[in-house]
KEPA-827156 format. One record per residue: residue number from 0; z, y, x of N, C-alpha, C in turn. Coordinates in steps of 0.001 Angstrom, whole numbers, plus 524288, in hexadecimal, padded with zeros to 5 digits. Atoms other than C-alpha are relative to their C-alpha. Example, Ala and Ser with C-alpha at 12.3 -4.5 7.8 and 13.67 -1.06 7.14 Angstrom:
BEGIN
    i     nw     nv     nu    caw    cav    cau     cw     cv     cu
    0  80000  7FB5A  8037A  81E78  7EE6C  8300C  80000  804B0  80384
    1  7FFC4  7FB5A  7FCCC  81BE4  7FBDC  83566  802DA  80442  7FCFE
This chain:
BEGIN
    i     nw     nv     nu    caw    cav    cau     cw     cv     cu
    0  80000  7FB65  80341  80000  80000  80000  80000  804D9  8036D
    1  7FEC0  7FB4A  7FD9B  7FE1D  80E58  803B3  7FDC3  80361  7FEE6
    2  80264  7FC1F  8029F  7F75A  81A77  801CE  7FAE0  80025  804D3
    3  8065E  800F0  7FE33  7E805  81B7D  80587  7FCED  80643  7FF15
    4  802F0  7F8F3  7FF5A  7E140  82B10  80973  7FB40  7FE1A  7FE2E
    5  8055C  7FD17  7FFE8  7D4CF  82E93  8040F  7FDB7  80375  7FDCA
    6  802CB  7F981  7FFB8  7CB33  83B20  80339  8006C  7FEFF  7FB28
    7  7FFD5  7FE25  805A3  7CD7D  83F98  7F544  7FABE  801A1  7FDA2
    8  80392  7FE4F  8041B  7BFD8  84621  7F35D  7FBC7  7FA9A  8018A
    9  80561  8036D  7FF28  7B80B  83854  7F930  80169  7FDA9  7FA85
   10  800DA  80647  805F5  7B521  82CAD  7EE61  7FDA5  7FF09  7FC64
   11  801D4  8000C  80596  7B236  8270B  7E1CE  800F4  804EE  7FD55
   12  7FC21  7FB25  8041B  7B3DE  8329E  7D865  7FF7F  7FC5F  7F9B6
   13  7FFD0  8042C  80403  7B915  829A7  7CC9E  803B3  80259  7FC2A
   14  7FC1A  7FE46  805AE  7C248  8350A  7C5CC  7FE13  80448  8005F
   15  8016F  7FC27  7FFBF  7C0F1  84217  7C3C9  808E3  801BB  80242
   16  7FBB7  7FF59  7FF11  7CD40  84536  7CE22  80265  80612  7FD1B
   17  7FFCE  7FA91  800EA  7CB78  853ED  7C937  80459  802A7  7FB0A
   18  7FD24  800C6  803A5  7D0F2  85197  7BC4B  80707  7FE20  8006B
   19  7FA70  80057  7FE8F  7DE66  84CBA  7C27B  80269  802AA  8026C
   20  7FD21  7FA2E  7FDDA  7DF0A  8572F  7CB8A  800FC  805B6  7FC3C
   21  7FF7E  7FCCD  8035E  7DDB9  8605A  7BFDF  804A4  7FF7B  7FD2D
   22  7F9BB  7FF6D  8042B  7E85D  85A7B  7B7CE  80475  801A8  80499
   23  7FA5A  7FEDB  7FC19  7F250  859EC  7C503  7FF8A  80603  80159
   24  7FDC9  7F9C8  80002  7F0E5  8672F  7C605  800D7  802A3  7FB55
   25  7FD85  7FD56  80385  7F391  86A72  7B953  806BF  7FE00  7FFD7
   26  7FCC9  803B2  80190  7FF1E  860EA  7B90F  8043D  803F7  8052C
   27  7FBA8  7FC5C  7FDD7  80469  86979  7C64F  80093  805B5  7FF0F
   28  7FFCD  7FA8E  80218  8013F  87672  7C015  80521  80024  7FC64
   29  7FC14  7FF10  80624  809A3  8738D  7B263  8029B  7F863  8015F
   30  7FEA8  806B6  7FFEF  8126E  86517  7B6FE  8019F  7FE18  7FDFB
   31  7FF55  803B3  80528  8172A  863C6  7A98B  7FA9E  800BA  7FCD9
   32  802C6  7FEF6  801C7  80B85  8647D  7A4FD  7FD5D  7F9DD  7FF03
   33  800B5  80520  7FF57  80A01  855D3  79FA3  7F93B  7FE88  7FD6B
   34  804DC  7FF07  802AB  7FC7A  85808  79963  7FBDB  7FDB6  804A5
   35  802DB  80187  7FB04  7F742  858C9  7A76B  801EA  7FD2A  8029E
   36  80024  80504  7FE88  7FECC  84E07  7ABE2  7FFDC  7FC4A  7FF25
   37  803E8  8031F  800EF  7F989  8462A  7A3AF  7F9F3  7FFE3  80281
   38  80204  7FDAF  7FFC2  7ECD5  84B6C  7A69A  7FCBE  7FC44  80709
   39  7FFC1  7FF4A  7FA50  7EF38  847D3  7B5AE  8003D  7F8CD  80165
   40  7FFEC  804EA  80143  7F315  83951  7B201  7FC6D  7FDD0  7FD17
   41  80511  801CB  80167  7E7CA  8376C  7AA04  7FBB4  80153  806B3
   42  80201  7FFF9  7FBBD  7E071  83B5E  7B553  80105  7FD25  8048D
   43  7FF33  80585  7FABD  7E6F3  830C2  7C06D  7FE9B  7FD4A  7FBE3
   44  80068  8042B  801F3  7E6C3  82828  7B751  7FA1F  7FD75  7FEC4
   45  806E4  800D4  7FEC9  7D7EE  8299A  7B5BA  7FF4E  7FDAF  80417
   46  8001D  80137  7F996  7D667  82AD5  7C41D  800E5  7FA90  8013F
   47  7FDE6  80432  7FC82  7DD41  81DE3  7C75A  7FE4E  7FBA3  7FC95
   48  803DC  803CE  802C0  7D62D  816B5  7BC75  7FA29  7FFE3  80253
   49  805C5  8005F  7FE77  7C840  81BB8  7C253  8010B  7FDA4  80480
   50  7FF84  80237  7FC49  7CE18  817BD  7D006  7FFD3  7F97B  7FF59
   51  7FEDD  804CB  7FFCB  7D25E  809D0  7CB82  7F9B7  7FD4E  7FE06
   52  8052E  8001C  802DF  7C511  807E5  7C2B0  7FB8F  7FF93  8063B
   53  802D0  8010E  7FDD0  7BDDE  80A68  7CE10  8021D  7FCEE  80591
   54  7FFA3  802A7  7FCE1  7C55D  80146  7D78D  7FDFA  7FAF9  7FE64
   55  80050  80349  8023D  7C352  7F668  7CDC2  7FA31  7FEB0  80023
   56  80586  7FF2F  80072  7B461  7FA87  7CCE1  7FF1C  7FBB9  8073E
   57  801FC  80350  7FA4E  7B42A  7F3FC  7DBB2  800FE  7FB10  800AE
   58  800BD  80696  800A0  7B7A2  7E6C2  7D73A  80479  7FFBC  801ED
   59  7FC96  800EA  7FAEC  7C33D  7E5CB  7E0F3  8044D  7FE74  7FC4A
   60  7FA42  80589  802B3  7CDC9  7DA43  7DBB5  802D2  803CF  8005C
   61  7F9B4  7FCCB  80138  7DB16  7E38F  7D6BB  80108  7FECD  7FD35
   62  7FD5A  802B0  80285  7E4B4  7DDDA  7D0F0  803D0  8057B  7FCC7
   63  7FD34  7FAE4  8012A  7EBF0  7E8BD  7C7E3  7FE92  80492  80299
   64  8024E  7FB0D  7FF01  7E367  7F383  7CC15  80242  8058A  7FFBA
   65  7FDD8  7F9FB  802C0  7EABE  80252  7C8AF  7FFC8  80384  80392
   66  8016C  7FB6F  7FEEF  7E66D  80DFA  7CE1B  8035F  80551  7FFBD
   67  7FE08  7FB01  80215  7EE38  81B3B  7CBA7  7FDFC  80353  8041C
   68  80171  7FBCC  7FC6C  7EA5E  827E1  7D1AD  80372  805FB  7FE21
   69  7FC29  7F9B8  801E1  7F3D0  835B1  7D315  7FBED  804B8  80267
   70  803B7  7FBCE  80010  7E99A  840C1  7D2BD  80160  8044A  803D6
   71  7FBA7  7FC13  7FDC1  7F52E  848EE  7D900  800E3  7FFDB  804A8
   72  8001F  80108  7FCE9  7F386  84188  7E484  7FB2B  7FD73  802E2
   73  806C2  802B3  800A3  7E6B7  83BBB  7E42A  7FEF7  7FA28  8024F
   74  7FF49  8056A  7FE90  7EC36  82E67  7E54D  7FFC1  7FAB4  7FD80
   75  800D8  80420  80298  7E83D  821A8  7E06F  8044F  7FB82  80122
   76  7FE4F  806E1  7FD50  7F0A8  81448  7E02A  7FDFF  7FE7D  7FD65
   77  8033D  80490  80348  7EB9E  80868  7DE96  8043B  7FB9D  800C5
   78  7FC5C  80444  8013C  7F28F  7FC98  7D9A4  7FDB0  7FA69  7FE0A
   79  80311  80383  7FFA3  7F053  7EF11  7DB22  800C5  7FC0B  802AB
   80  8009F  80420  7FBA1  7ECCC  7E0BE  7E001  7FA1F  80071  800DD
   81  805E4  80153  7FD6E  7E2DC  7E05F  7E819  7FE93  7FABE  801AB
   82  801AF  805BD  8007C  7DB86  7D36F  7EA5F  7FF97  7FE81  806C3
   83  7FD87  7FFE3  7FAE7  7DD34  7D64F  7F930  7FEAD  805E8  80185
   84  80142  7FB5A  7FDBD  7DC61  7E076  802D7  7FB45  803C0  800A7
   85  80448  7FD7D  80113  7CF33  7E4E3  80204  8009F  80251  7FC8E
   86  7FEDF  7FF4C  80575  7CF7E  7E692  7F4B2  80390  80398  7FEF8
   87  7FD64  7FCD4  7FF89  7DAAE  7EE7D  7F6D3  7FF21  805AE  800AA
   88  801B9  7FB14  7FC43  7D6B1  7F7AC  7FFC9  7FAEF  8025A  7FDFA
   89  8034F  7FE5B  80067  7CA03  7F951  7F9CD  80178  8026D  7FA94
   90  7FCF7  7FE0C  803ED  7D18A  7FD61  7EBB7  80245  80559  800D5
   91  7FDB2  7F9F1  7FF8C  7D809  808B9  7F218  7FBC4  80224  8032A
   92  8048F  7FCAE  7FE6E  7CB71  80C23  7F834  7FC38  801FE  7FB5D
   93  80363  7FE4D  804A9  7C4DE  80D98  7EC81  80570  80389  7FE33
   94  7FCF0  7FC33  801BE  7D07B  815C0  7E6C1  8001C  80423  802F6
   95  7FF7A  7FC04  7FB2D  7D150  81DA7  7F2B8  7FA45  80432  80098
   96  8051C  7FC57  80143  7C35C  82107  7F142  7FE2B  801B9  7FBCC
   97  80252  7FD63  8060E  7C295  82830  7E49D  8023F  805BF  80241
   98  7FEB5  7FA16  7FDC5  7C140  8365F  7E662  804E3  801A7  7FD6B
   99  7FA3C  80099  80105  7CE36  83C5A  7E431  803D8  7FE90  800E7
  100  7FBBA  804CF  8012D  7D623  8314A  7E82D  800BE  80351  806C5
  101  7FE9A  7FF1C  7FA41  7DE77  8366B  7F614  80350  7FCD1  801A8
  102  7FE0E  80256  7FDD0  7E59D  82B2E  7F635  80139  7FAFC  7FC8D
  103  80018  804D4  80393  7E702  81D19  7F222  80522  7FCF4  801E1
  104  7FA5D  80399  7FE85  7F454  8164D  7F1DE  7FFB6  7F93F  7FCB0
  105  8001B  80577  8010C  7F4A8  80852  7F24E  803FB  7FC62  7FF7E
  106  7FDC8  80310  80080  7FBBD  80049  7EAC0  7FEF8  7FAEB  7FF5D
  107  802BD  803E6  80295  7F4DD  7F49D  7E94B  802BB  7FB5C  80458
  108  80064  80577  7FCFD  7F82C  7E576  7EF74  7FBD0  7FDC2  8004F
  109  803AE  802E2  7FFFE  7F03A  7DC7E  7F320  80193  7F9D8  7FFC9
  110  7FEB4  805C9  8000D  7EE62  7CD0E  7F0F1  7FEBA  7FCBA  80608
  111  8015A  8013E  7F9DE  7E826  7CA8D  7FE6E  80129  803E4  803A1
  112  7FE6B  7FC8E  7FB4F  7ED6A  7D1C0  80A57  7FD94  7FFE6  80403
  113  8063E  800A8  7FBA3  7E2F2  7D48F  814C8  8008B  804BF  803A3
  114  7FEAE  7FC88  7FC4B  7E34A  7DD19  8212C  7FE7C  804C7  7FCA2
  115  8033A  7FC51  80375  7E0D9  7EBB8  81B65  7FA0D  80280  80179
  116  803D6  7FD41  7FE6E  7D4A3  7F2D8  81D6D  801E2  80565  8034F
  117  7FD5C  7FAA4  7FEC3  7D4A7  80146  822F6  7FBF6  8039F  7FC4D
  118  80456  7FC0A  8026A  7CF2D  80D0A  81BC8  7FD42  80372  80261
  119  80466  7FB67  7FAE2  7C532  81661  821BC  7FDE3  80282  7FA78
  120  8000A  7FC66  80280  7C1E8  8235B  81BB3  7FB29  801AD  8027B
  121  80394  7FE45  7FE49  7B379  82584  81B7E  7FE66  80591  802BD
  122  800CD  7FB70  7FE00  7AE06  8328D  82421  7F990  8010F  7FEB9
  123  803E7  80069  80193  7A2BC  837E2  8222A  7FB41  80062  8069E
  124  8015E  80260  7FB4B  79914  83243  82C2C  8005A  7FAEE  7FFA6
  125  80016  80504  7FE87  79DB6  8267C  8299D  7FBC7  7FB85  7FD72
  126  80221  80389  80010  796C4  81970  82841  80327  7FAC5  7FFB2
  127  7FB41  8070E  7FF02  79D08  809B0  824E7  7FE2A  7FE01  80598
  128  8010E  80238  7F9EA  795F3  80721  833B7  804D3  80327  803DA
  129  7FD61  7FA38  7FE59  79CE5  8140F  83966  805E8  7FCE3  7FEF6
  130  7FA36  80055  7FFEC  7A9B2  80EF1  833F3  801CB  7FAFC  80368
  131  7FE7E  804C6  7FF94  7A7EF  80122  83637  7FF99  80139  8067A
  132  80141  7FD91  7FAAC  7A493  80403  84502  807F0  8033B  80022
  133  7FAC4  7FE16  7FEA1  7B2B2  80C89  84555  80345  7FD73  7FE6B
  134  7FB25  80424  80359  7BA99  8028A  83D46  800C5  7F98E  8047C
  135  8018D  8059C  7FC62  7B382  7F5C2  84478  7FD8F  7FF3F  80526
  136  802CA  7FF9A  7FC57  7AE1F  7FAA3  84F54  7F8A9  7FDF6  7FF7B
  137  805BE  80101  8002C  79FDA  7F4A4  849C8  7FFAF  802E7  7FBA0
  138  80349  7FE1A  803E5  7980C  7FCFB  84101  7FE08  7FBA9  7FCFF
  139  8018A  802E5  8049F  7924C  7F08A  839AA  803A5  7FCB7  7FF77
  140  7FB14  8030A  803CB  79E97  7EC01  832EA  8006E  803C7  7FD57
  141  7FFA5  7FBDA  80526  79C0B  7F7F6  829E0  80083  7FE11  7FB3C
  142  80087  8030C  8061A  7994D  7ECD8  81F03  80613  7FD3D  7FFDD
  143  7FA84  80173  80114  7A6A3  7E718  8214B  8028F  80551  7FB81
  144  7FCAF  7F972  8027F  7ABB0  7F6DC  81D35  7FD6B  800DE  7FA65
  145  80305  800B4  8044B  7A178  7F612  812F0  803CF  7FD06  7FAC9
  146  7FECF  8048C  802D3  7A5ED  7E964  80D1F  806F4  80030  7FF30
  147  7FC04  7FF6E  80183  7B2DB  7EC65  80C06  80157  8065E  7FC5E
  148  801A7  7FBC2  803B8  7B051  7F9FC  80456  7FE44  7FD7F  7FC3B
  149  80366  80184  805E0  7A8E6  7F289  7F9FB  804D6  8012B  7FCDC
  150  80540  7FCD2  80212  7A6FE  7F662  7EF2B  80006  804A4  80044
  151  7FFFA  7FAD8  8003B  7AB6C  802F5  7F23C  7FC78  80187  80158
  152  8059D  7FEE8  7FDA9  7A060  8031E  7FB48  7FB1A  7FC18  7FCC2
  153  803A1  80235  802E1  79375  800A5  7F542  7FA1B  7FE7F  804DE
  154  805F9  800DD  7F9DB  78A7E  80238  80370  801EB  80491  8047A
  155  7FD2B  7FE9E  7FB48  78ED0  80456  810B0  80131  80573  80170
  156  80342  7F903  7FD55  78779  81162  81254  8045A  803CC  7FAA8
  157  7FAA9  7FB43  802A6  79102  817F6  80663  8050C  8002D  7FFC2
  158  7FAC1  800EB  80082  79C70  81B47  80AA9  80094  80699  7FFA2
  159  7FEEC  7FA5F  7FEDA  7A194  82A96  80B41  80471  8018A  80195
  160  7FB79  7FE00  7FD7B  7AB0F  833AF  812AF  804A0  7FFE5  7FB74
  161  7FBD4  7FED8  803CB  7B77F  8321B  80BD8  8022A  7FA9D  7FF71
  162  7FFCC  8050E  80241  7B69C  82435  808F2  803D9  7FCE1  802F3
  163  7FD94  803CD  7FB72  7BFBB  81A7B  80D87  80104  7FA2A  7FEDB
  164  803FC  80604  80077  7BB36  80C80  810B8  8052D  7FC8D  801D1
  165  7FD96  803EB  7FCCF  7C21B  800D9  8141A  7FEF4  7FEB2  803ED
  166  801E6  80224  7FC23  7C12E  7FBBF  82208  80265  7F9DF  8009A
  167  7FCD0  8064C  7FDD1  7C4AA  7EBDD  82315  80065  80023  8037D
  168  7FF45  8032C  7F952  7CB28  7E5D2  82E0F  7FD44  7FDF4  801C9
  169  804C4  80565  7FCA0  7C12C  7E06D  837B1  80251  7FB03  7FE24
């Protein structure tokens, strides 16, 4: 378990974050003001339904799936069995990459326990050869970096600054 950085304006865009930042500032303008904190809770509560919706969209085995997101912080958890460590790690990568999201806290277990991966935070310049080359020292084990992104990744060549990939253990 722990808490996971990433760029707030890269990602999916799967909510409209704009609408939650609108209510939380009404909510610290007037803070009895329960209208807008409703308002603010309809809005995570969206949020962390479009997040979970589209982890599910990637096929990836979760056992009790739940999502929440605090707008106030721009933080997602995710909750859960995962079917192993991959699977894991690739769950809070997809949460992590929705625009908006600055941070993904992981609560989730897993049923198989497996060395972890590391994360790498695309630049722009970069390339899956470029990384794989600084990760593995060989540029063609890019499809390893590939193949463990699925389905997030759809083809080698799209990836963008912001993004952040899994790297497996040699």
């Amino acid at each position: 378990m722990g808490l996971f950085s990433f760029i707030k304006e890269a990602g999916e865009k799967l909510f409209k974050s704009k609408d939650a930042e609108a209510a939380a500032a009404a909510v610290t303008k007037a803070p009895d003001d329960t209208e807008a904190k409703a308002r603010v809770e309809a809005a995570n509560r969206a949020a962390g339904d479009s997040i979970e919706a589209y982890i599910k969209a990637q096929n990836l085995v979760i056992t009790a799936l739940t999502v929440t997101f605090d707008s106030s912080t721009g933080t997602a958890s995710v909750f859960g069995v995962a079917a192993d460590q991959a699977t894991r790690e690739k769950a809070l990568l997809c949460a992590g990459n929705v625009q908006g999201v600055v941070a993904v806290k992981d609560m989730m277990s897993v049923d198989q326990s497996a060395p972890e991966a590391t994360f790498y935070t695309v630049v722009s310049g970069d390339n899956l050869s470029k990384i794989s080359k600084q990760h593995y020292g060989d540029p063609n084990k890019y499809m390893k970096i590939f193949e463990a992104n699925k389905p997030m990744l759809t083809h080698p060549d799209k990836i963008y600054p912001g993004q952040v990939l899994r790297i497996p253990p040699q």
